[in-house]
MARPA-264776 format. One record per residue (C-alpha): residue number from 1; z negated, y negated, x negated. Coordinates in pm, whole numbers, plus 32768, in hexadecimal, padded with zeros to 4 digits. Last residue first. Layout:
<atom><voti>NUM</voti><Z>Z</Z><Y>Y</Y><X>X</X></atom>
...
***
This chain:
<atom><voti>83</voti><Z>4687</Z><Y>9A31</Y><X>8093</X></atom>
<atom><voti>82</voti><Z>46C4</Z><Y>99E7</Y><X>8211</X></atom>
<atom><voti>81</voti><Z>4647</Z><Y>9B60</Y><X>8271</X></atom>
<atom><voti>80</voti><Z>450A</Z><Y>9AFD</Y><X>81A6</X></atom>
<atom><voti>79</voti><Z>44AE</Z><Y>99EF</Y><X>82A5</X></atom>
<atom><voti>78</voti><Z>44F3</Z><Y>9A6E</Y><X>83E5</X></atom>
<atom><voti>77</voti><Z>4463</Z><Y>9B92</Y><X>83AB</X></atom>
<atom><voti>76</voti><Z>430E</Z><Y>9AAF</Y><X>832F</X></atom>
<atom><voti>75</voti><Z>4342</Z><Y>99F7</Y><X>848B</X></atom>
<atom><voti>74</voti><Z>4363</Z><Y>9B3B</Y><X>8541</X></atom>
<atom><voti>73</voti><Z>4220</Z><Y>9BD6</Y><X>8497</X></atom>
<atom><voti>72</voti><Z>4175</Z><Y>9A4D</Y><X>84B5</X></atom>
<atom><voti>71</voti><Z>41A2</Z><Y>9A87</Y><X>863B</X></atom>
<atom><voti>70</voti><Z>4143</Z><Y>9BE6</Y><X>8655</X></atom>
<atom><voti>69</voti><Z>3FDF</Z><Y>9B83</Y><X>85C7</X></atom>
<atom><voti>68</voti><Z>3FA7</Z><Y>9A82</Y><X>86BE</X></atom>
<atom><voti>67</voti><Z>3F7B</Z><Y>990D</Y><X>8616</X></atom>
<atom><voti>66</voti><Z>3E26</Z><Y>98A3</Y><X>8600</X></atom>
<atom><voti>65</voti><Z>3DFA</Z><Y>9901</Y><X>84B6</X></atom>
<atom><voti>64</voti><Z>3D1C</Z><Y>99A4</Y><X>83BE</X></atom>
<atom><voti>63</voti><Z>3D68</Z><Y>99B2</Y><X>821D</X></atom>
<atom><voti>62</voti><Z>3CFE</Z><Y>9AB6</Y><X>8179</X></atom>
<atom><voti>61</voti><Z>3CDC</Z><Y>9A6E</Y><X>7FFF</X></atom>
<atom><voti>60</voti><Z>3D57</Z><Y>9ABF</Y><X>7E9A</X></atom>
<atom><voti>59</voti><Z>3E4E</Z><Y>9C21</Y><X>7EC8</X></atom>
<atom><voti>58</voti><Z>3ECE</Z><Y>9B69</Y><X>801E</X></atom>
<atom><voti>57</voti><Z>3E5E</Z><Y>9BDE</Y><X>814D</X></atom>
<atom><voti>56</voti><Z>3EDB</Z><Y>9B10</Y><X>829C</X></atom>
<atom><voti>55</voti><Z>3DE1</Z><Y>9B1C</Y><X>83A4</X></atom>
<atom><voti>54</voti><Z>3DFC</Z><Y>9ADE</Y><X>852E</X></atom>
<atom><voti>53</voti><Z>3D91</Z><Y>9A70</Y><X>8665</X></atom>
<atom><voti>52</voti><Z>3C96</Z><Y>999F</Y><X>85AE</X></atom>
<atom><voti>51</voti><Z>3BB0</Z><Y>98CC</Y><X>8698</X></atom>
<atom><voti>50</voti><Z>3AC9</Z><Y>9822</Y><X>858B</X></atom>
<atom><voti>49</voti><Z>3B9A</Z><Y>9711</Y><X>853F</X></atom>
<atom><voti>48</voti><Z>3CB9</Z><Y>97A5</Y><X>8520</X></atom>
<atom><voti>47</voti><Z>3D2F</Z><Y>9736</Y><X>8399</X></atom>
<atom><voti>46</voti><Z>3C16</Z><Y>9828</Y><X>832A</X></atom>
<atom><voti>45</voti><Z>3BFC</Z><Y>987E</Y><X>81A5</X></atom>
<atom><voti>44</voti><Z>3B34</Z><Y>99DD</Y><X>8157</X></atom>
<atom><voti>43</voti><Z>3B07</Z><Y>9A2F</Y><X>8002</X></atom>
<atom><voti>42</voti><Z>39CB</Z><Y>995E</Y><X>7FF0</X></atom>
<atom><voti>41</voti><Z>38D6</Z><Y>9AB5</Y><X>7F65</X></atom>
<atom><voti>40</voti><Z>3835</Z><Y>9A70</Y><X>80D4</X></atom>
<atom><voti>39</voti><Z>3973</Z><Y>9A79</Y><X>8196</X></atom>
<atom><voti>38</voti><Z>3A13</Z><Y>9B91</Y><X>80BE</X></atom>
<atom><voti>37</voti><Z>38D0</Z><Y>9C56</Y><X>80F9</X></atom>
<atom><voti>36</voti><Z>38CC</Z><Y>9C21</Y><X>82BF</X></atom>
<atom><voti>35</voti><Z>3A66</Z><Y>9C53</Y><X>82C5</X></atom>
<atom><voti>34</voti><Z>3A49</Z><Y>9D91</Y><X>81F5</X></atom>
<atom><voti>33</voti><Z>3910</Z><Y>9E02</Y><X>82D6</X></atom>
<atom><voti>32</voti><Z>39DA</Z><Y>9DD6</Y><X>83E4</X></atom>
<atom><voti>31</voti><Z>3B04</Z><Y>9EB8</Y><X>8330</X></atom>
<atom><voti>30</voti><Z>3A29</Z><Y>9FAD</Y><X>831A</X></atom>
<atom><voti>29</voti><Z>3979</Z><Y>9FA2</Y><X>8461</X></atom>
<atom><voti>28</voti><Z>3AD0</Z><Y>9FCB</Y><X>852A</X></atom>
<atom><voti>27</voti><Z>3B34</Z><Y>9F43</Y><X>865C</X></atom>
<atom><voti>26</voti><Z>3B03</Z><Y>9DE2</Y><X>85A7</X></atom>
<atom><voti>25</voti><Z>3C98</Z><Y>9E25</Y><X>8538</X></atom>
<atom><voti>24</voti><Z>3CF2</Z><Y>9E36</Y><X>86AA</X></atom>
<atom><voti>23</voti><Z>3C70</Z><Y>9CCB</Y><X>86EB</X></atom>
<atom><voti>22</voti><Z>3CD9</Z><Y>9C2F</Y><X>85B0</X></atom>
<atom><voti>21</voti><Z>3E62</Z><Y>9CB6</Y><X>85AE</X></atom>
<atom><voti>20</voti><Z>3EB9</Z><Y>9CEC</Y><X>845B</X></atom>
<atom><voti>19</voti><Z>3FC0</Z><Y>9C4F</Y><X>8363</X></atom>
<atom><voti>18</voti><Z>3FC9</Z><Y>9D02</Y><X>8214</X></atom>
<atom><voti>17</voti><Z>3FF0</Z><Y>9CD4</Y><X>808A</X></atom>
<atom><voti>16</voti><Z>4091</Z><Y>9B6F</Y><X>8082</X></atom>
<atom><voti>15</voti><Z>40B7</Z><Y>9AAE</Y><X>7F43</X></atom>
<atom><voti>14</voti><Z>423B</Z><Y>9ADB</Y><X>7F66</X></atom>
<atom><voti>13</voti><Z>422D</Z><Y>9A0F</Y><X>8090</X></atom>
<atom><voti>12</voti><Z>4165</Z><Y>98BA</Y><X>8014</X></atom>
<atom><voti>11</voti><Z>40A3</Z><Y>9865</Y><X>8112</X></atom>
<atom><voti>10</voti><Z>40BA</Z><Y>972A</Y><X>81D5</X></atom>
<atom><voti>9</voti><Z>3F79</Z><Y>963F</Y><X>82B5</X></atom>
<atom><voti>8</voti><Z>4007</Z><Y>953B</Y><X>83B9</X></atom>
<atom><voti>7</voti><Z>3F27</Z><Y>95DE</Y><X>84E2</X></atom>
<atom><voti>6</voti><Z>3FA7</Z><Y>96FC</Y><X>84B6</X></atom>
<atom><voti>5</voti><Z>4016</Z><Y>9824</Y><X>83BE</X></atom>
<atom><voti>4</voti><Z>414D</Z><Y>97BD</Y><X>837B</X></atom>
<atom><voti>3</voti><Z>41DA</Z><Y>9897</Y><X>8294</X></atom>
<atom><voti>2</voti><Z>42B3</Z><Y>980C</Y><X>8140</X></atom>
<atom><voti>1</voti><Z>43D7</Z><Y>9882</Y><X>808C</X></atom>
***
């Protein structure tokens, strides 16, 4: 199975760790400072253009979308209840 994560870009589903809301998740300094070194070490792939709303963590990369974070959580449901 496959998640849409916008703007005509998929994601494999079992290769996903976490889905995380963008704007709560840079509440925290730790987890900006995670954003700021995967970006630099090229961990970080953006499919929104530079206005994520959200991140998907996979164990290679963090990938940011501009799909809400609730959205790919019921799409991902979705998904693995069809299996």
């Amino acid at each position: 199975m496959f998640l849409h994560l916008g703007r005509g870009h998929m994601l494999k589903t079992e290769r996903i760790v976490m889905i995380g809301d963008m704007e709560s998740s840079l509440d925290s300094t730790i987890t900006e400072n995670f954003f700021e070194t995967s970006r630099k070490e090229g961990f970080v792939v953006d499919y929104s253009s530079g206005n994520p709303r959200s991140f998907v963590l996979t164990e290679e990369k963090v990938y940011y979308s501009i799909i809400s974070s609730k959205t790919l959580r019921k799409r991902l449901q979705r998904n693995l209840a069809e299996k």
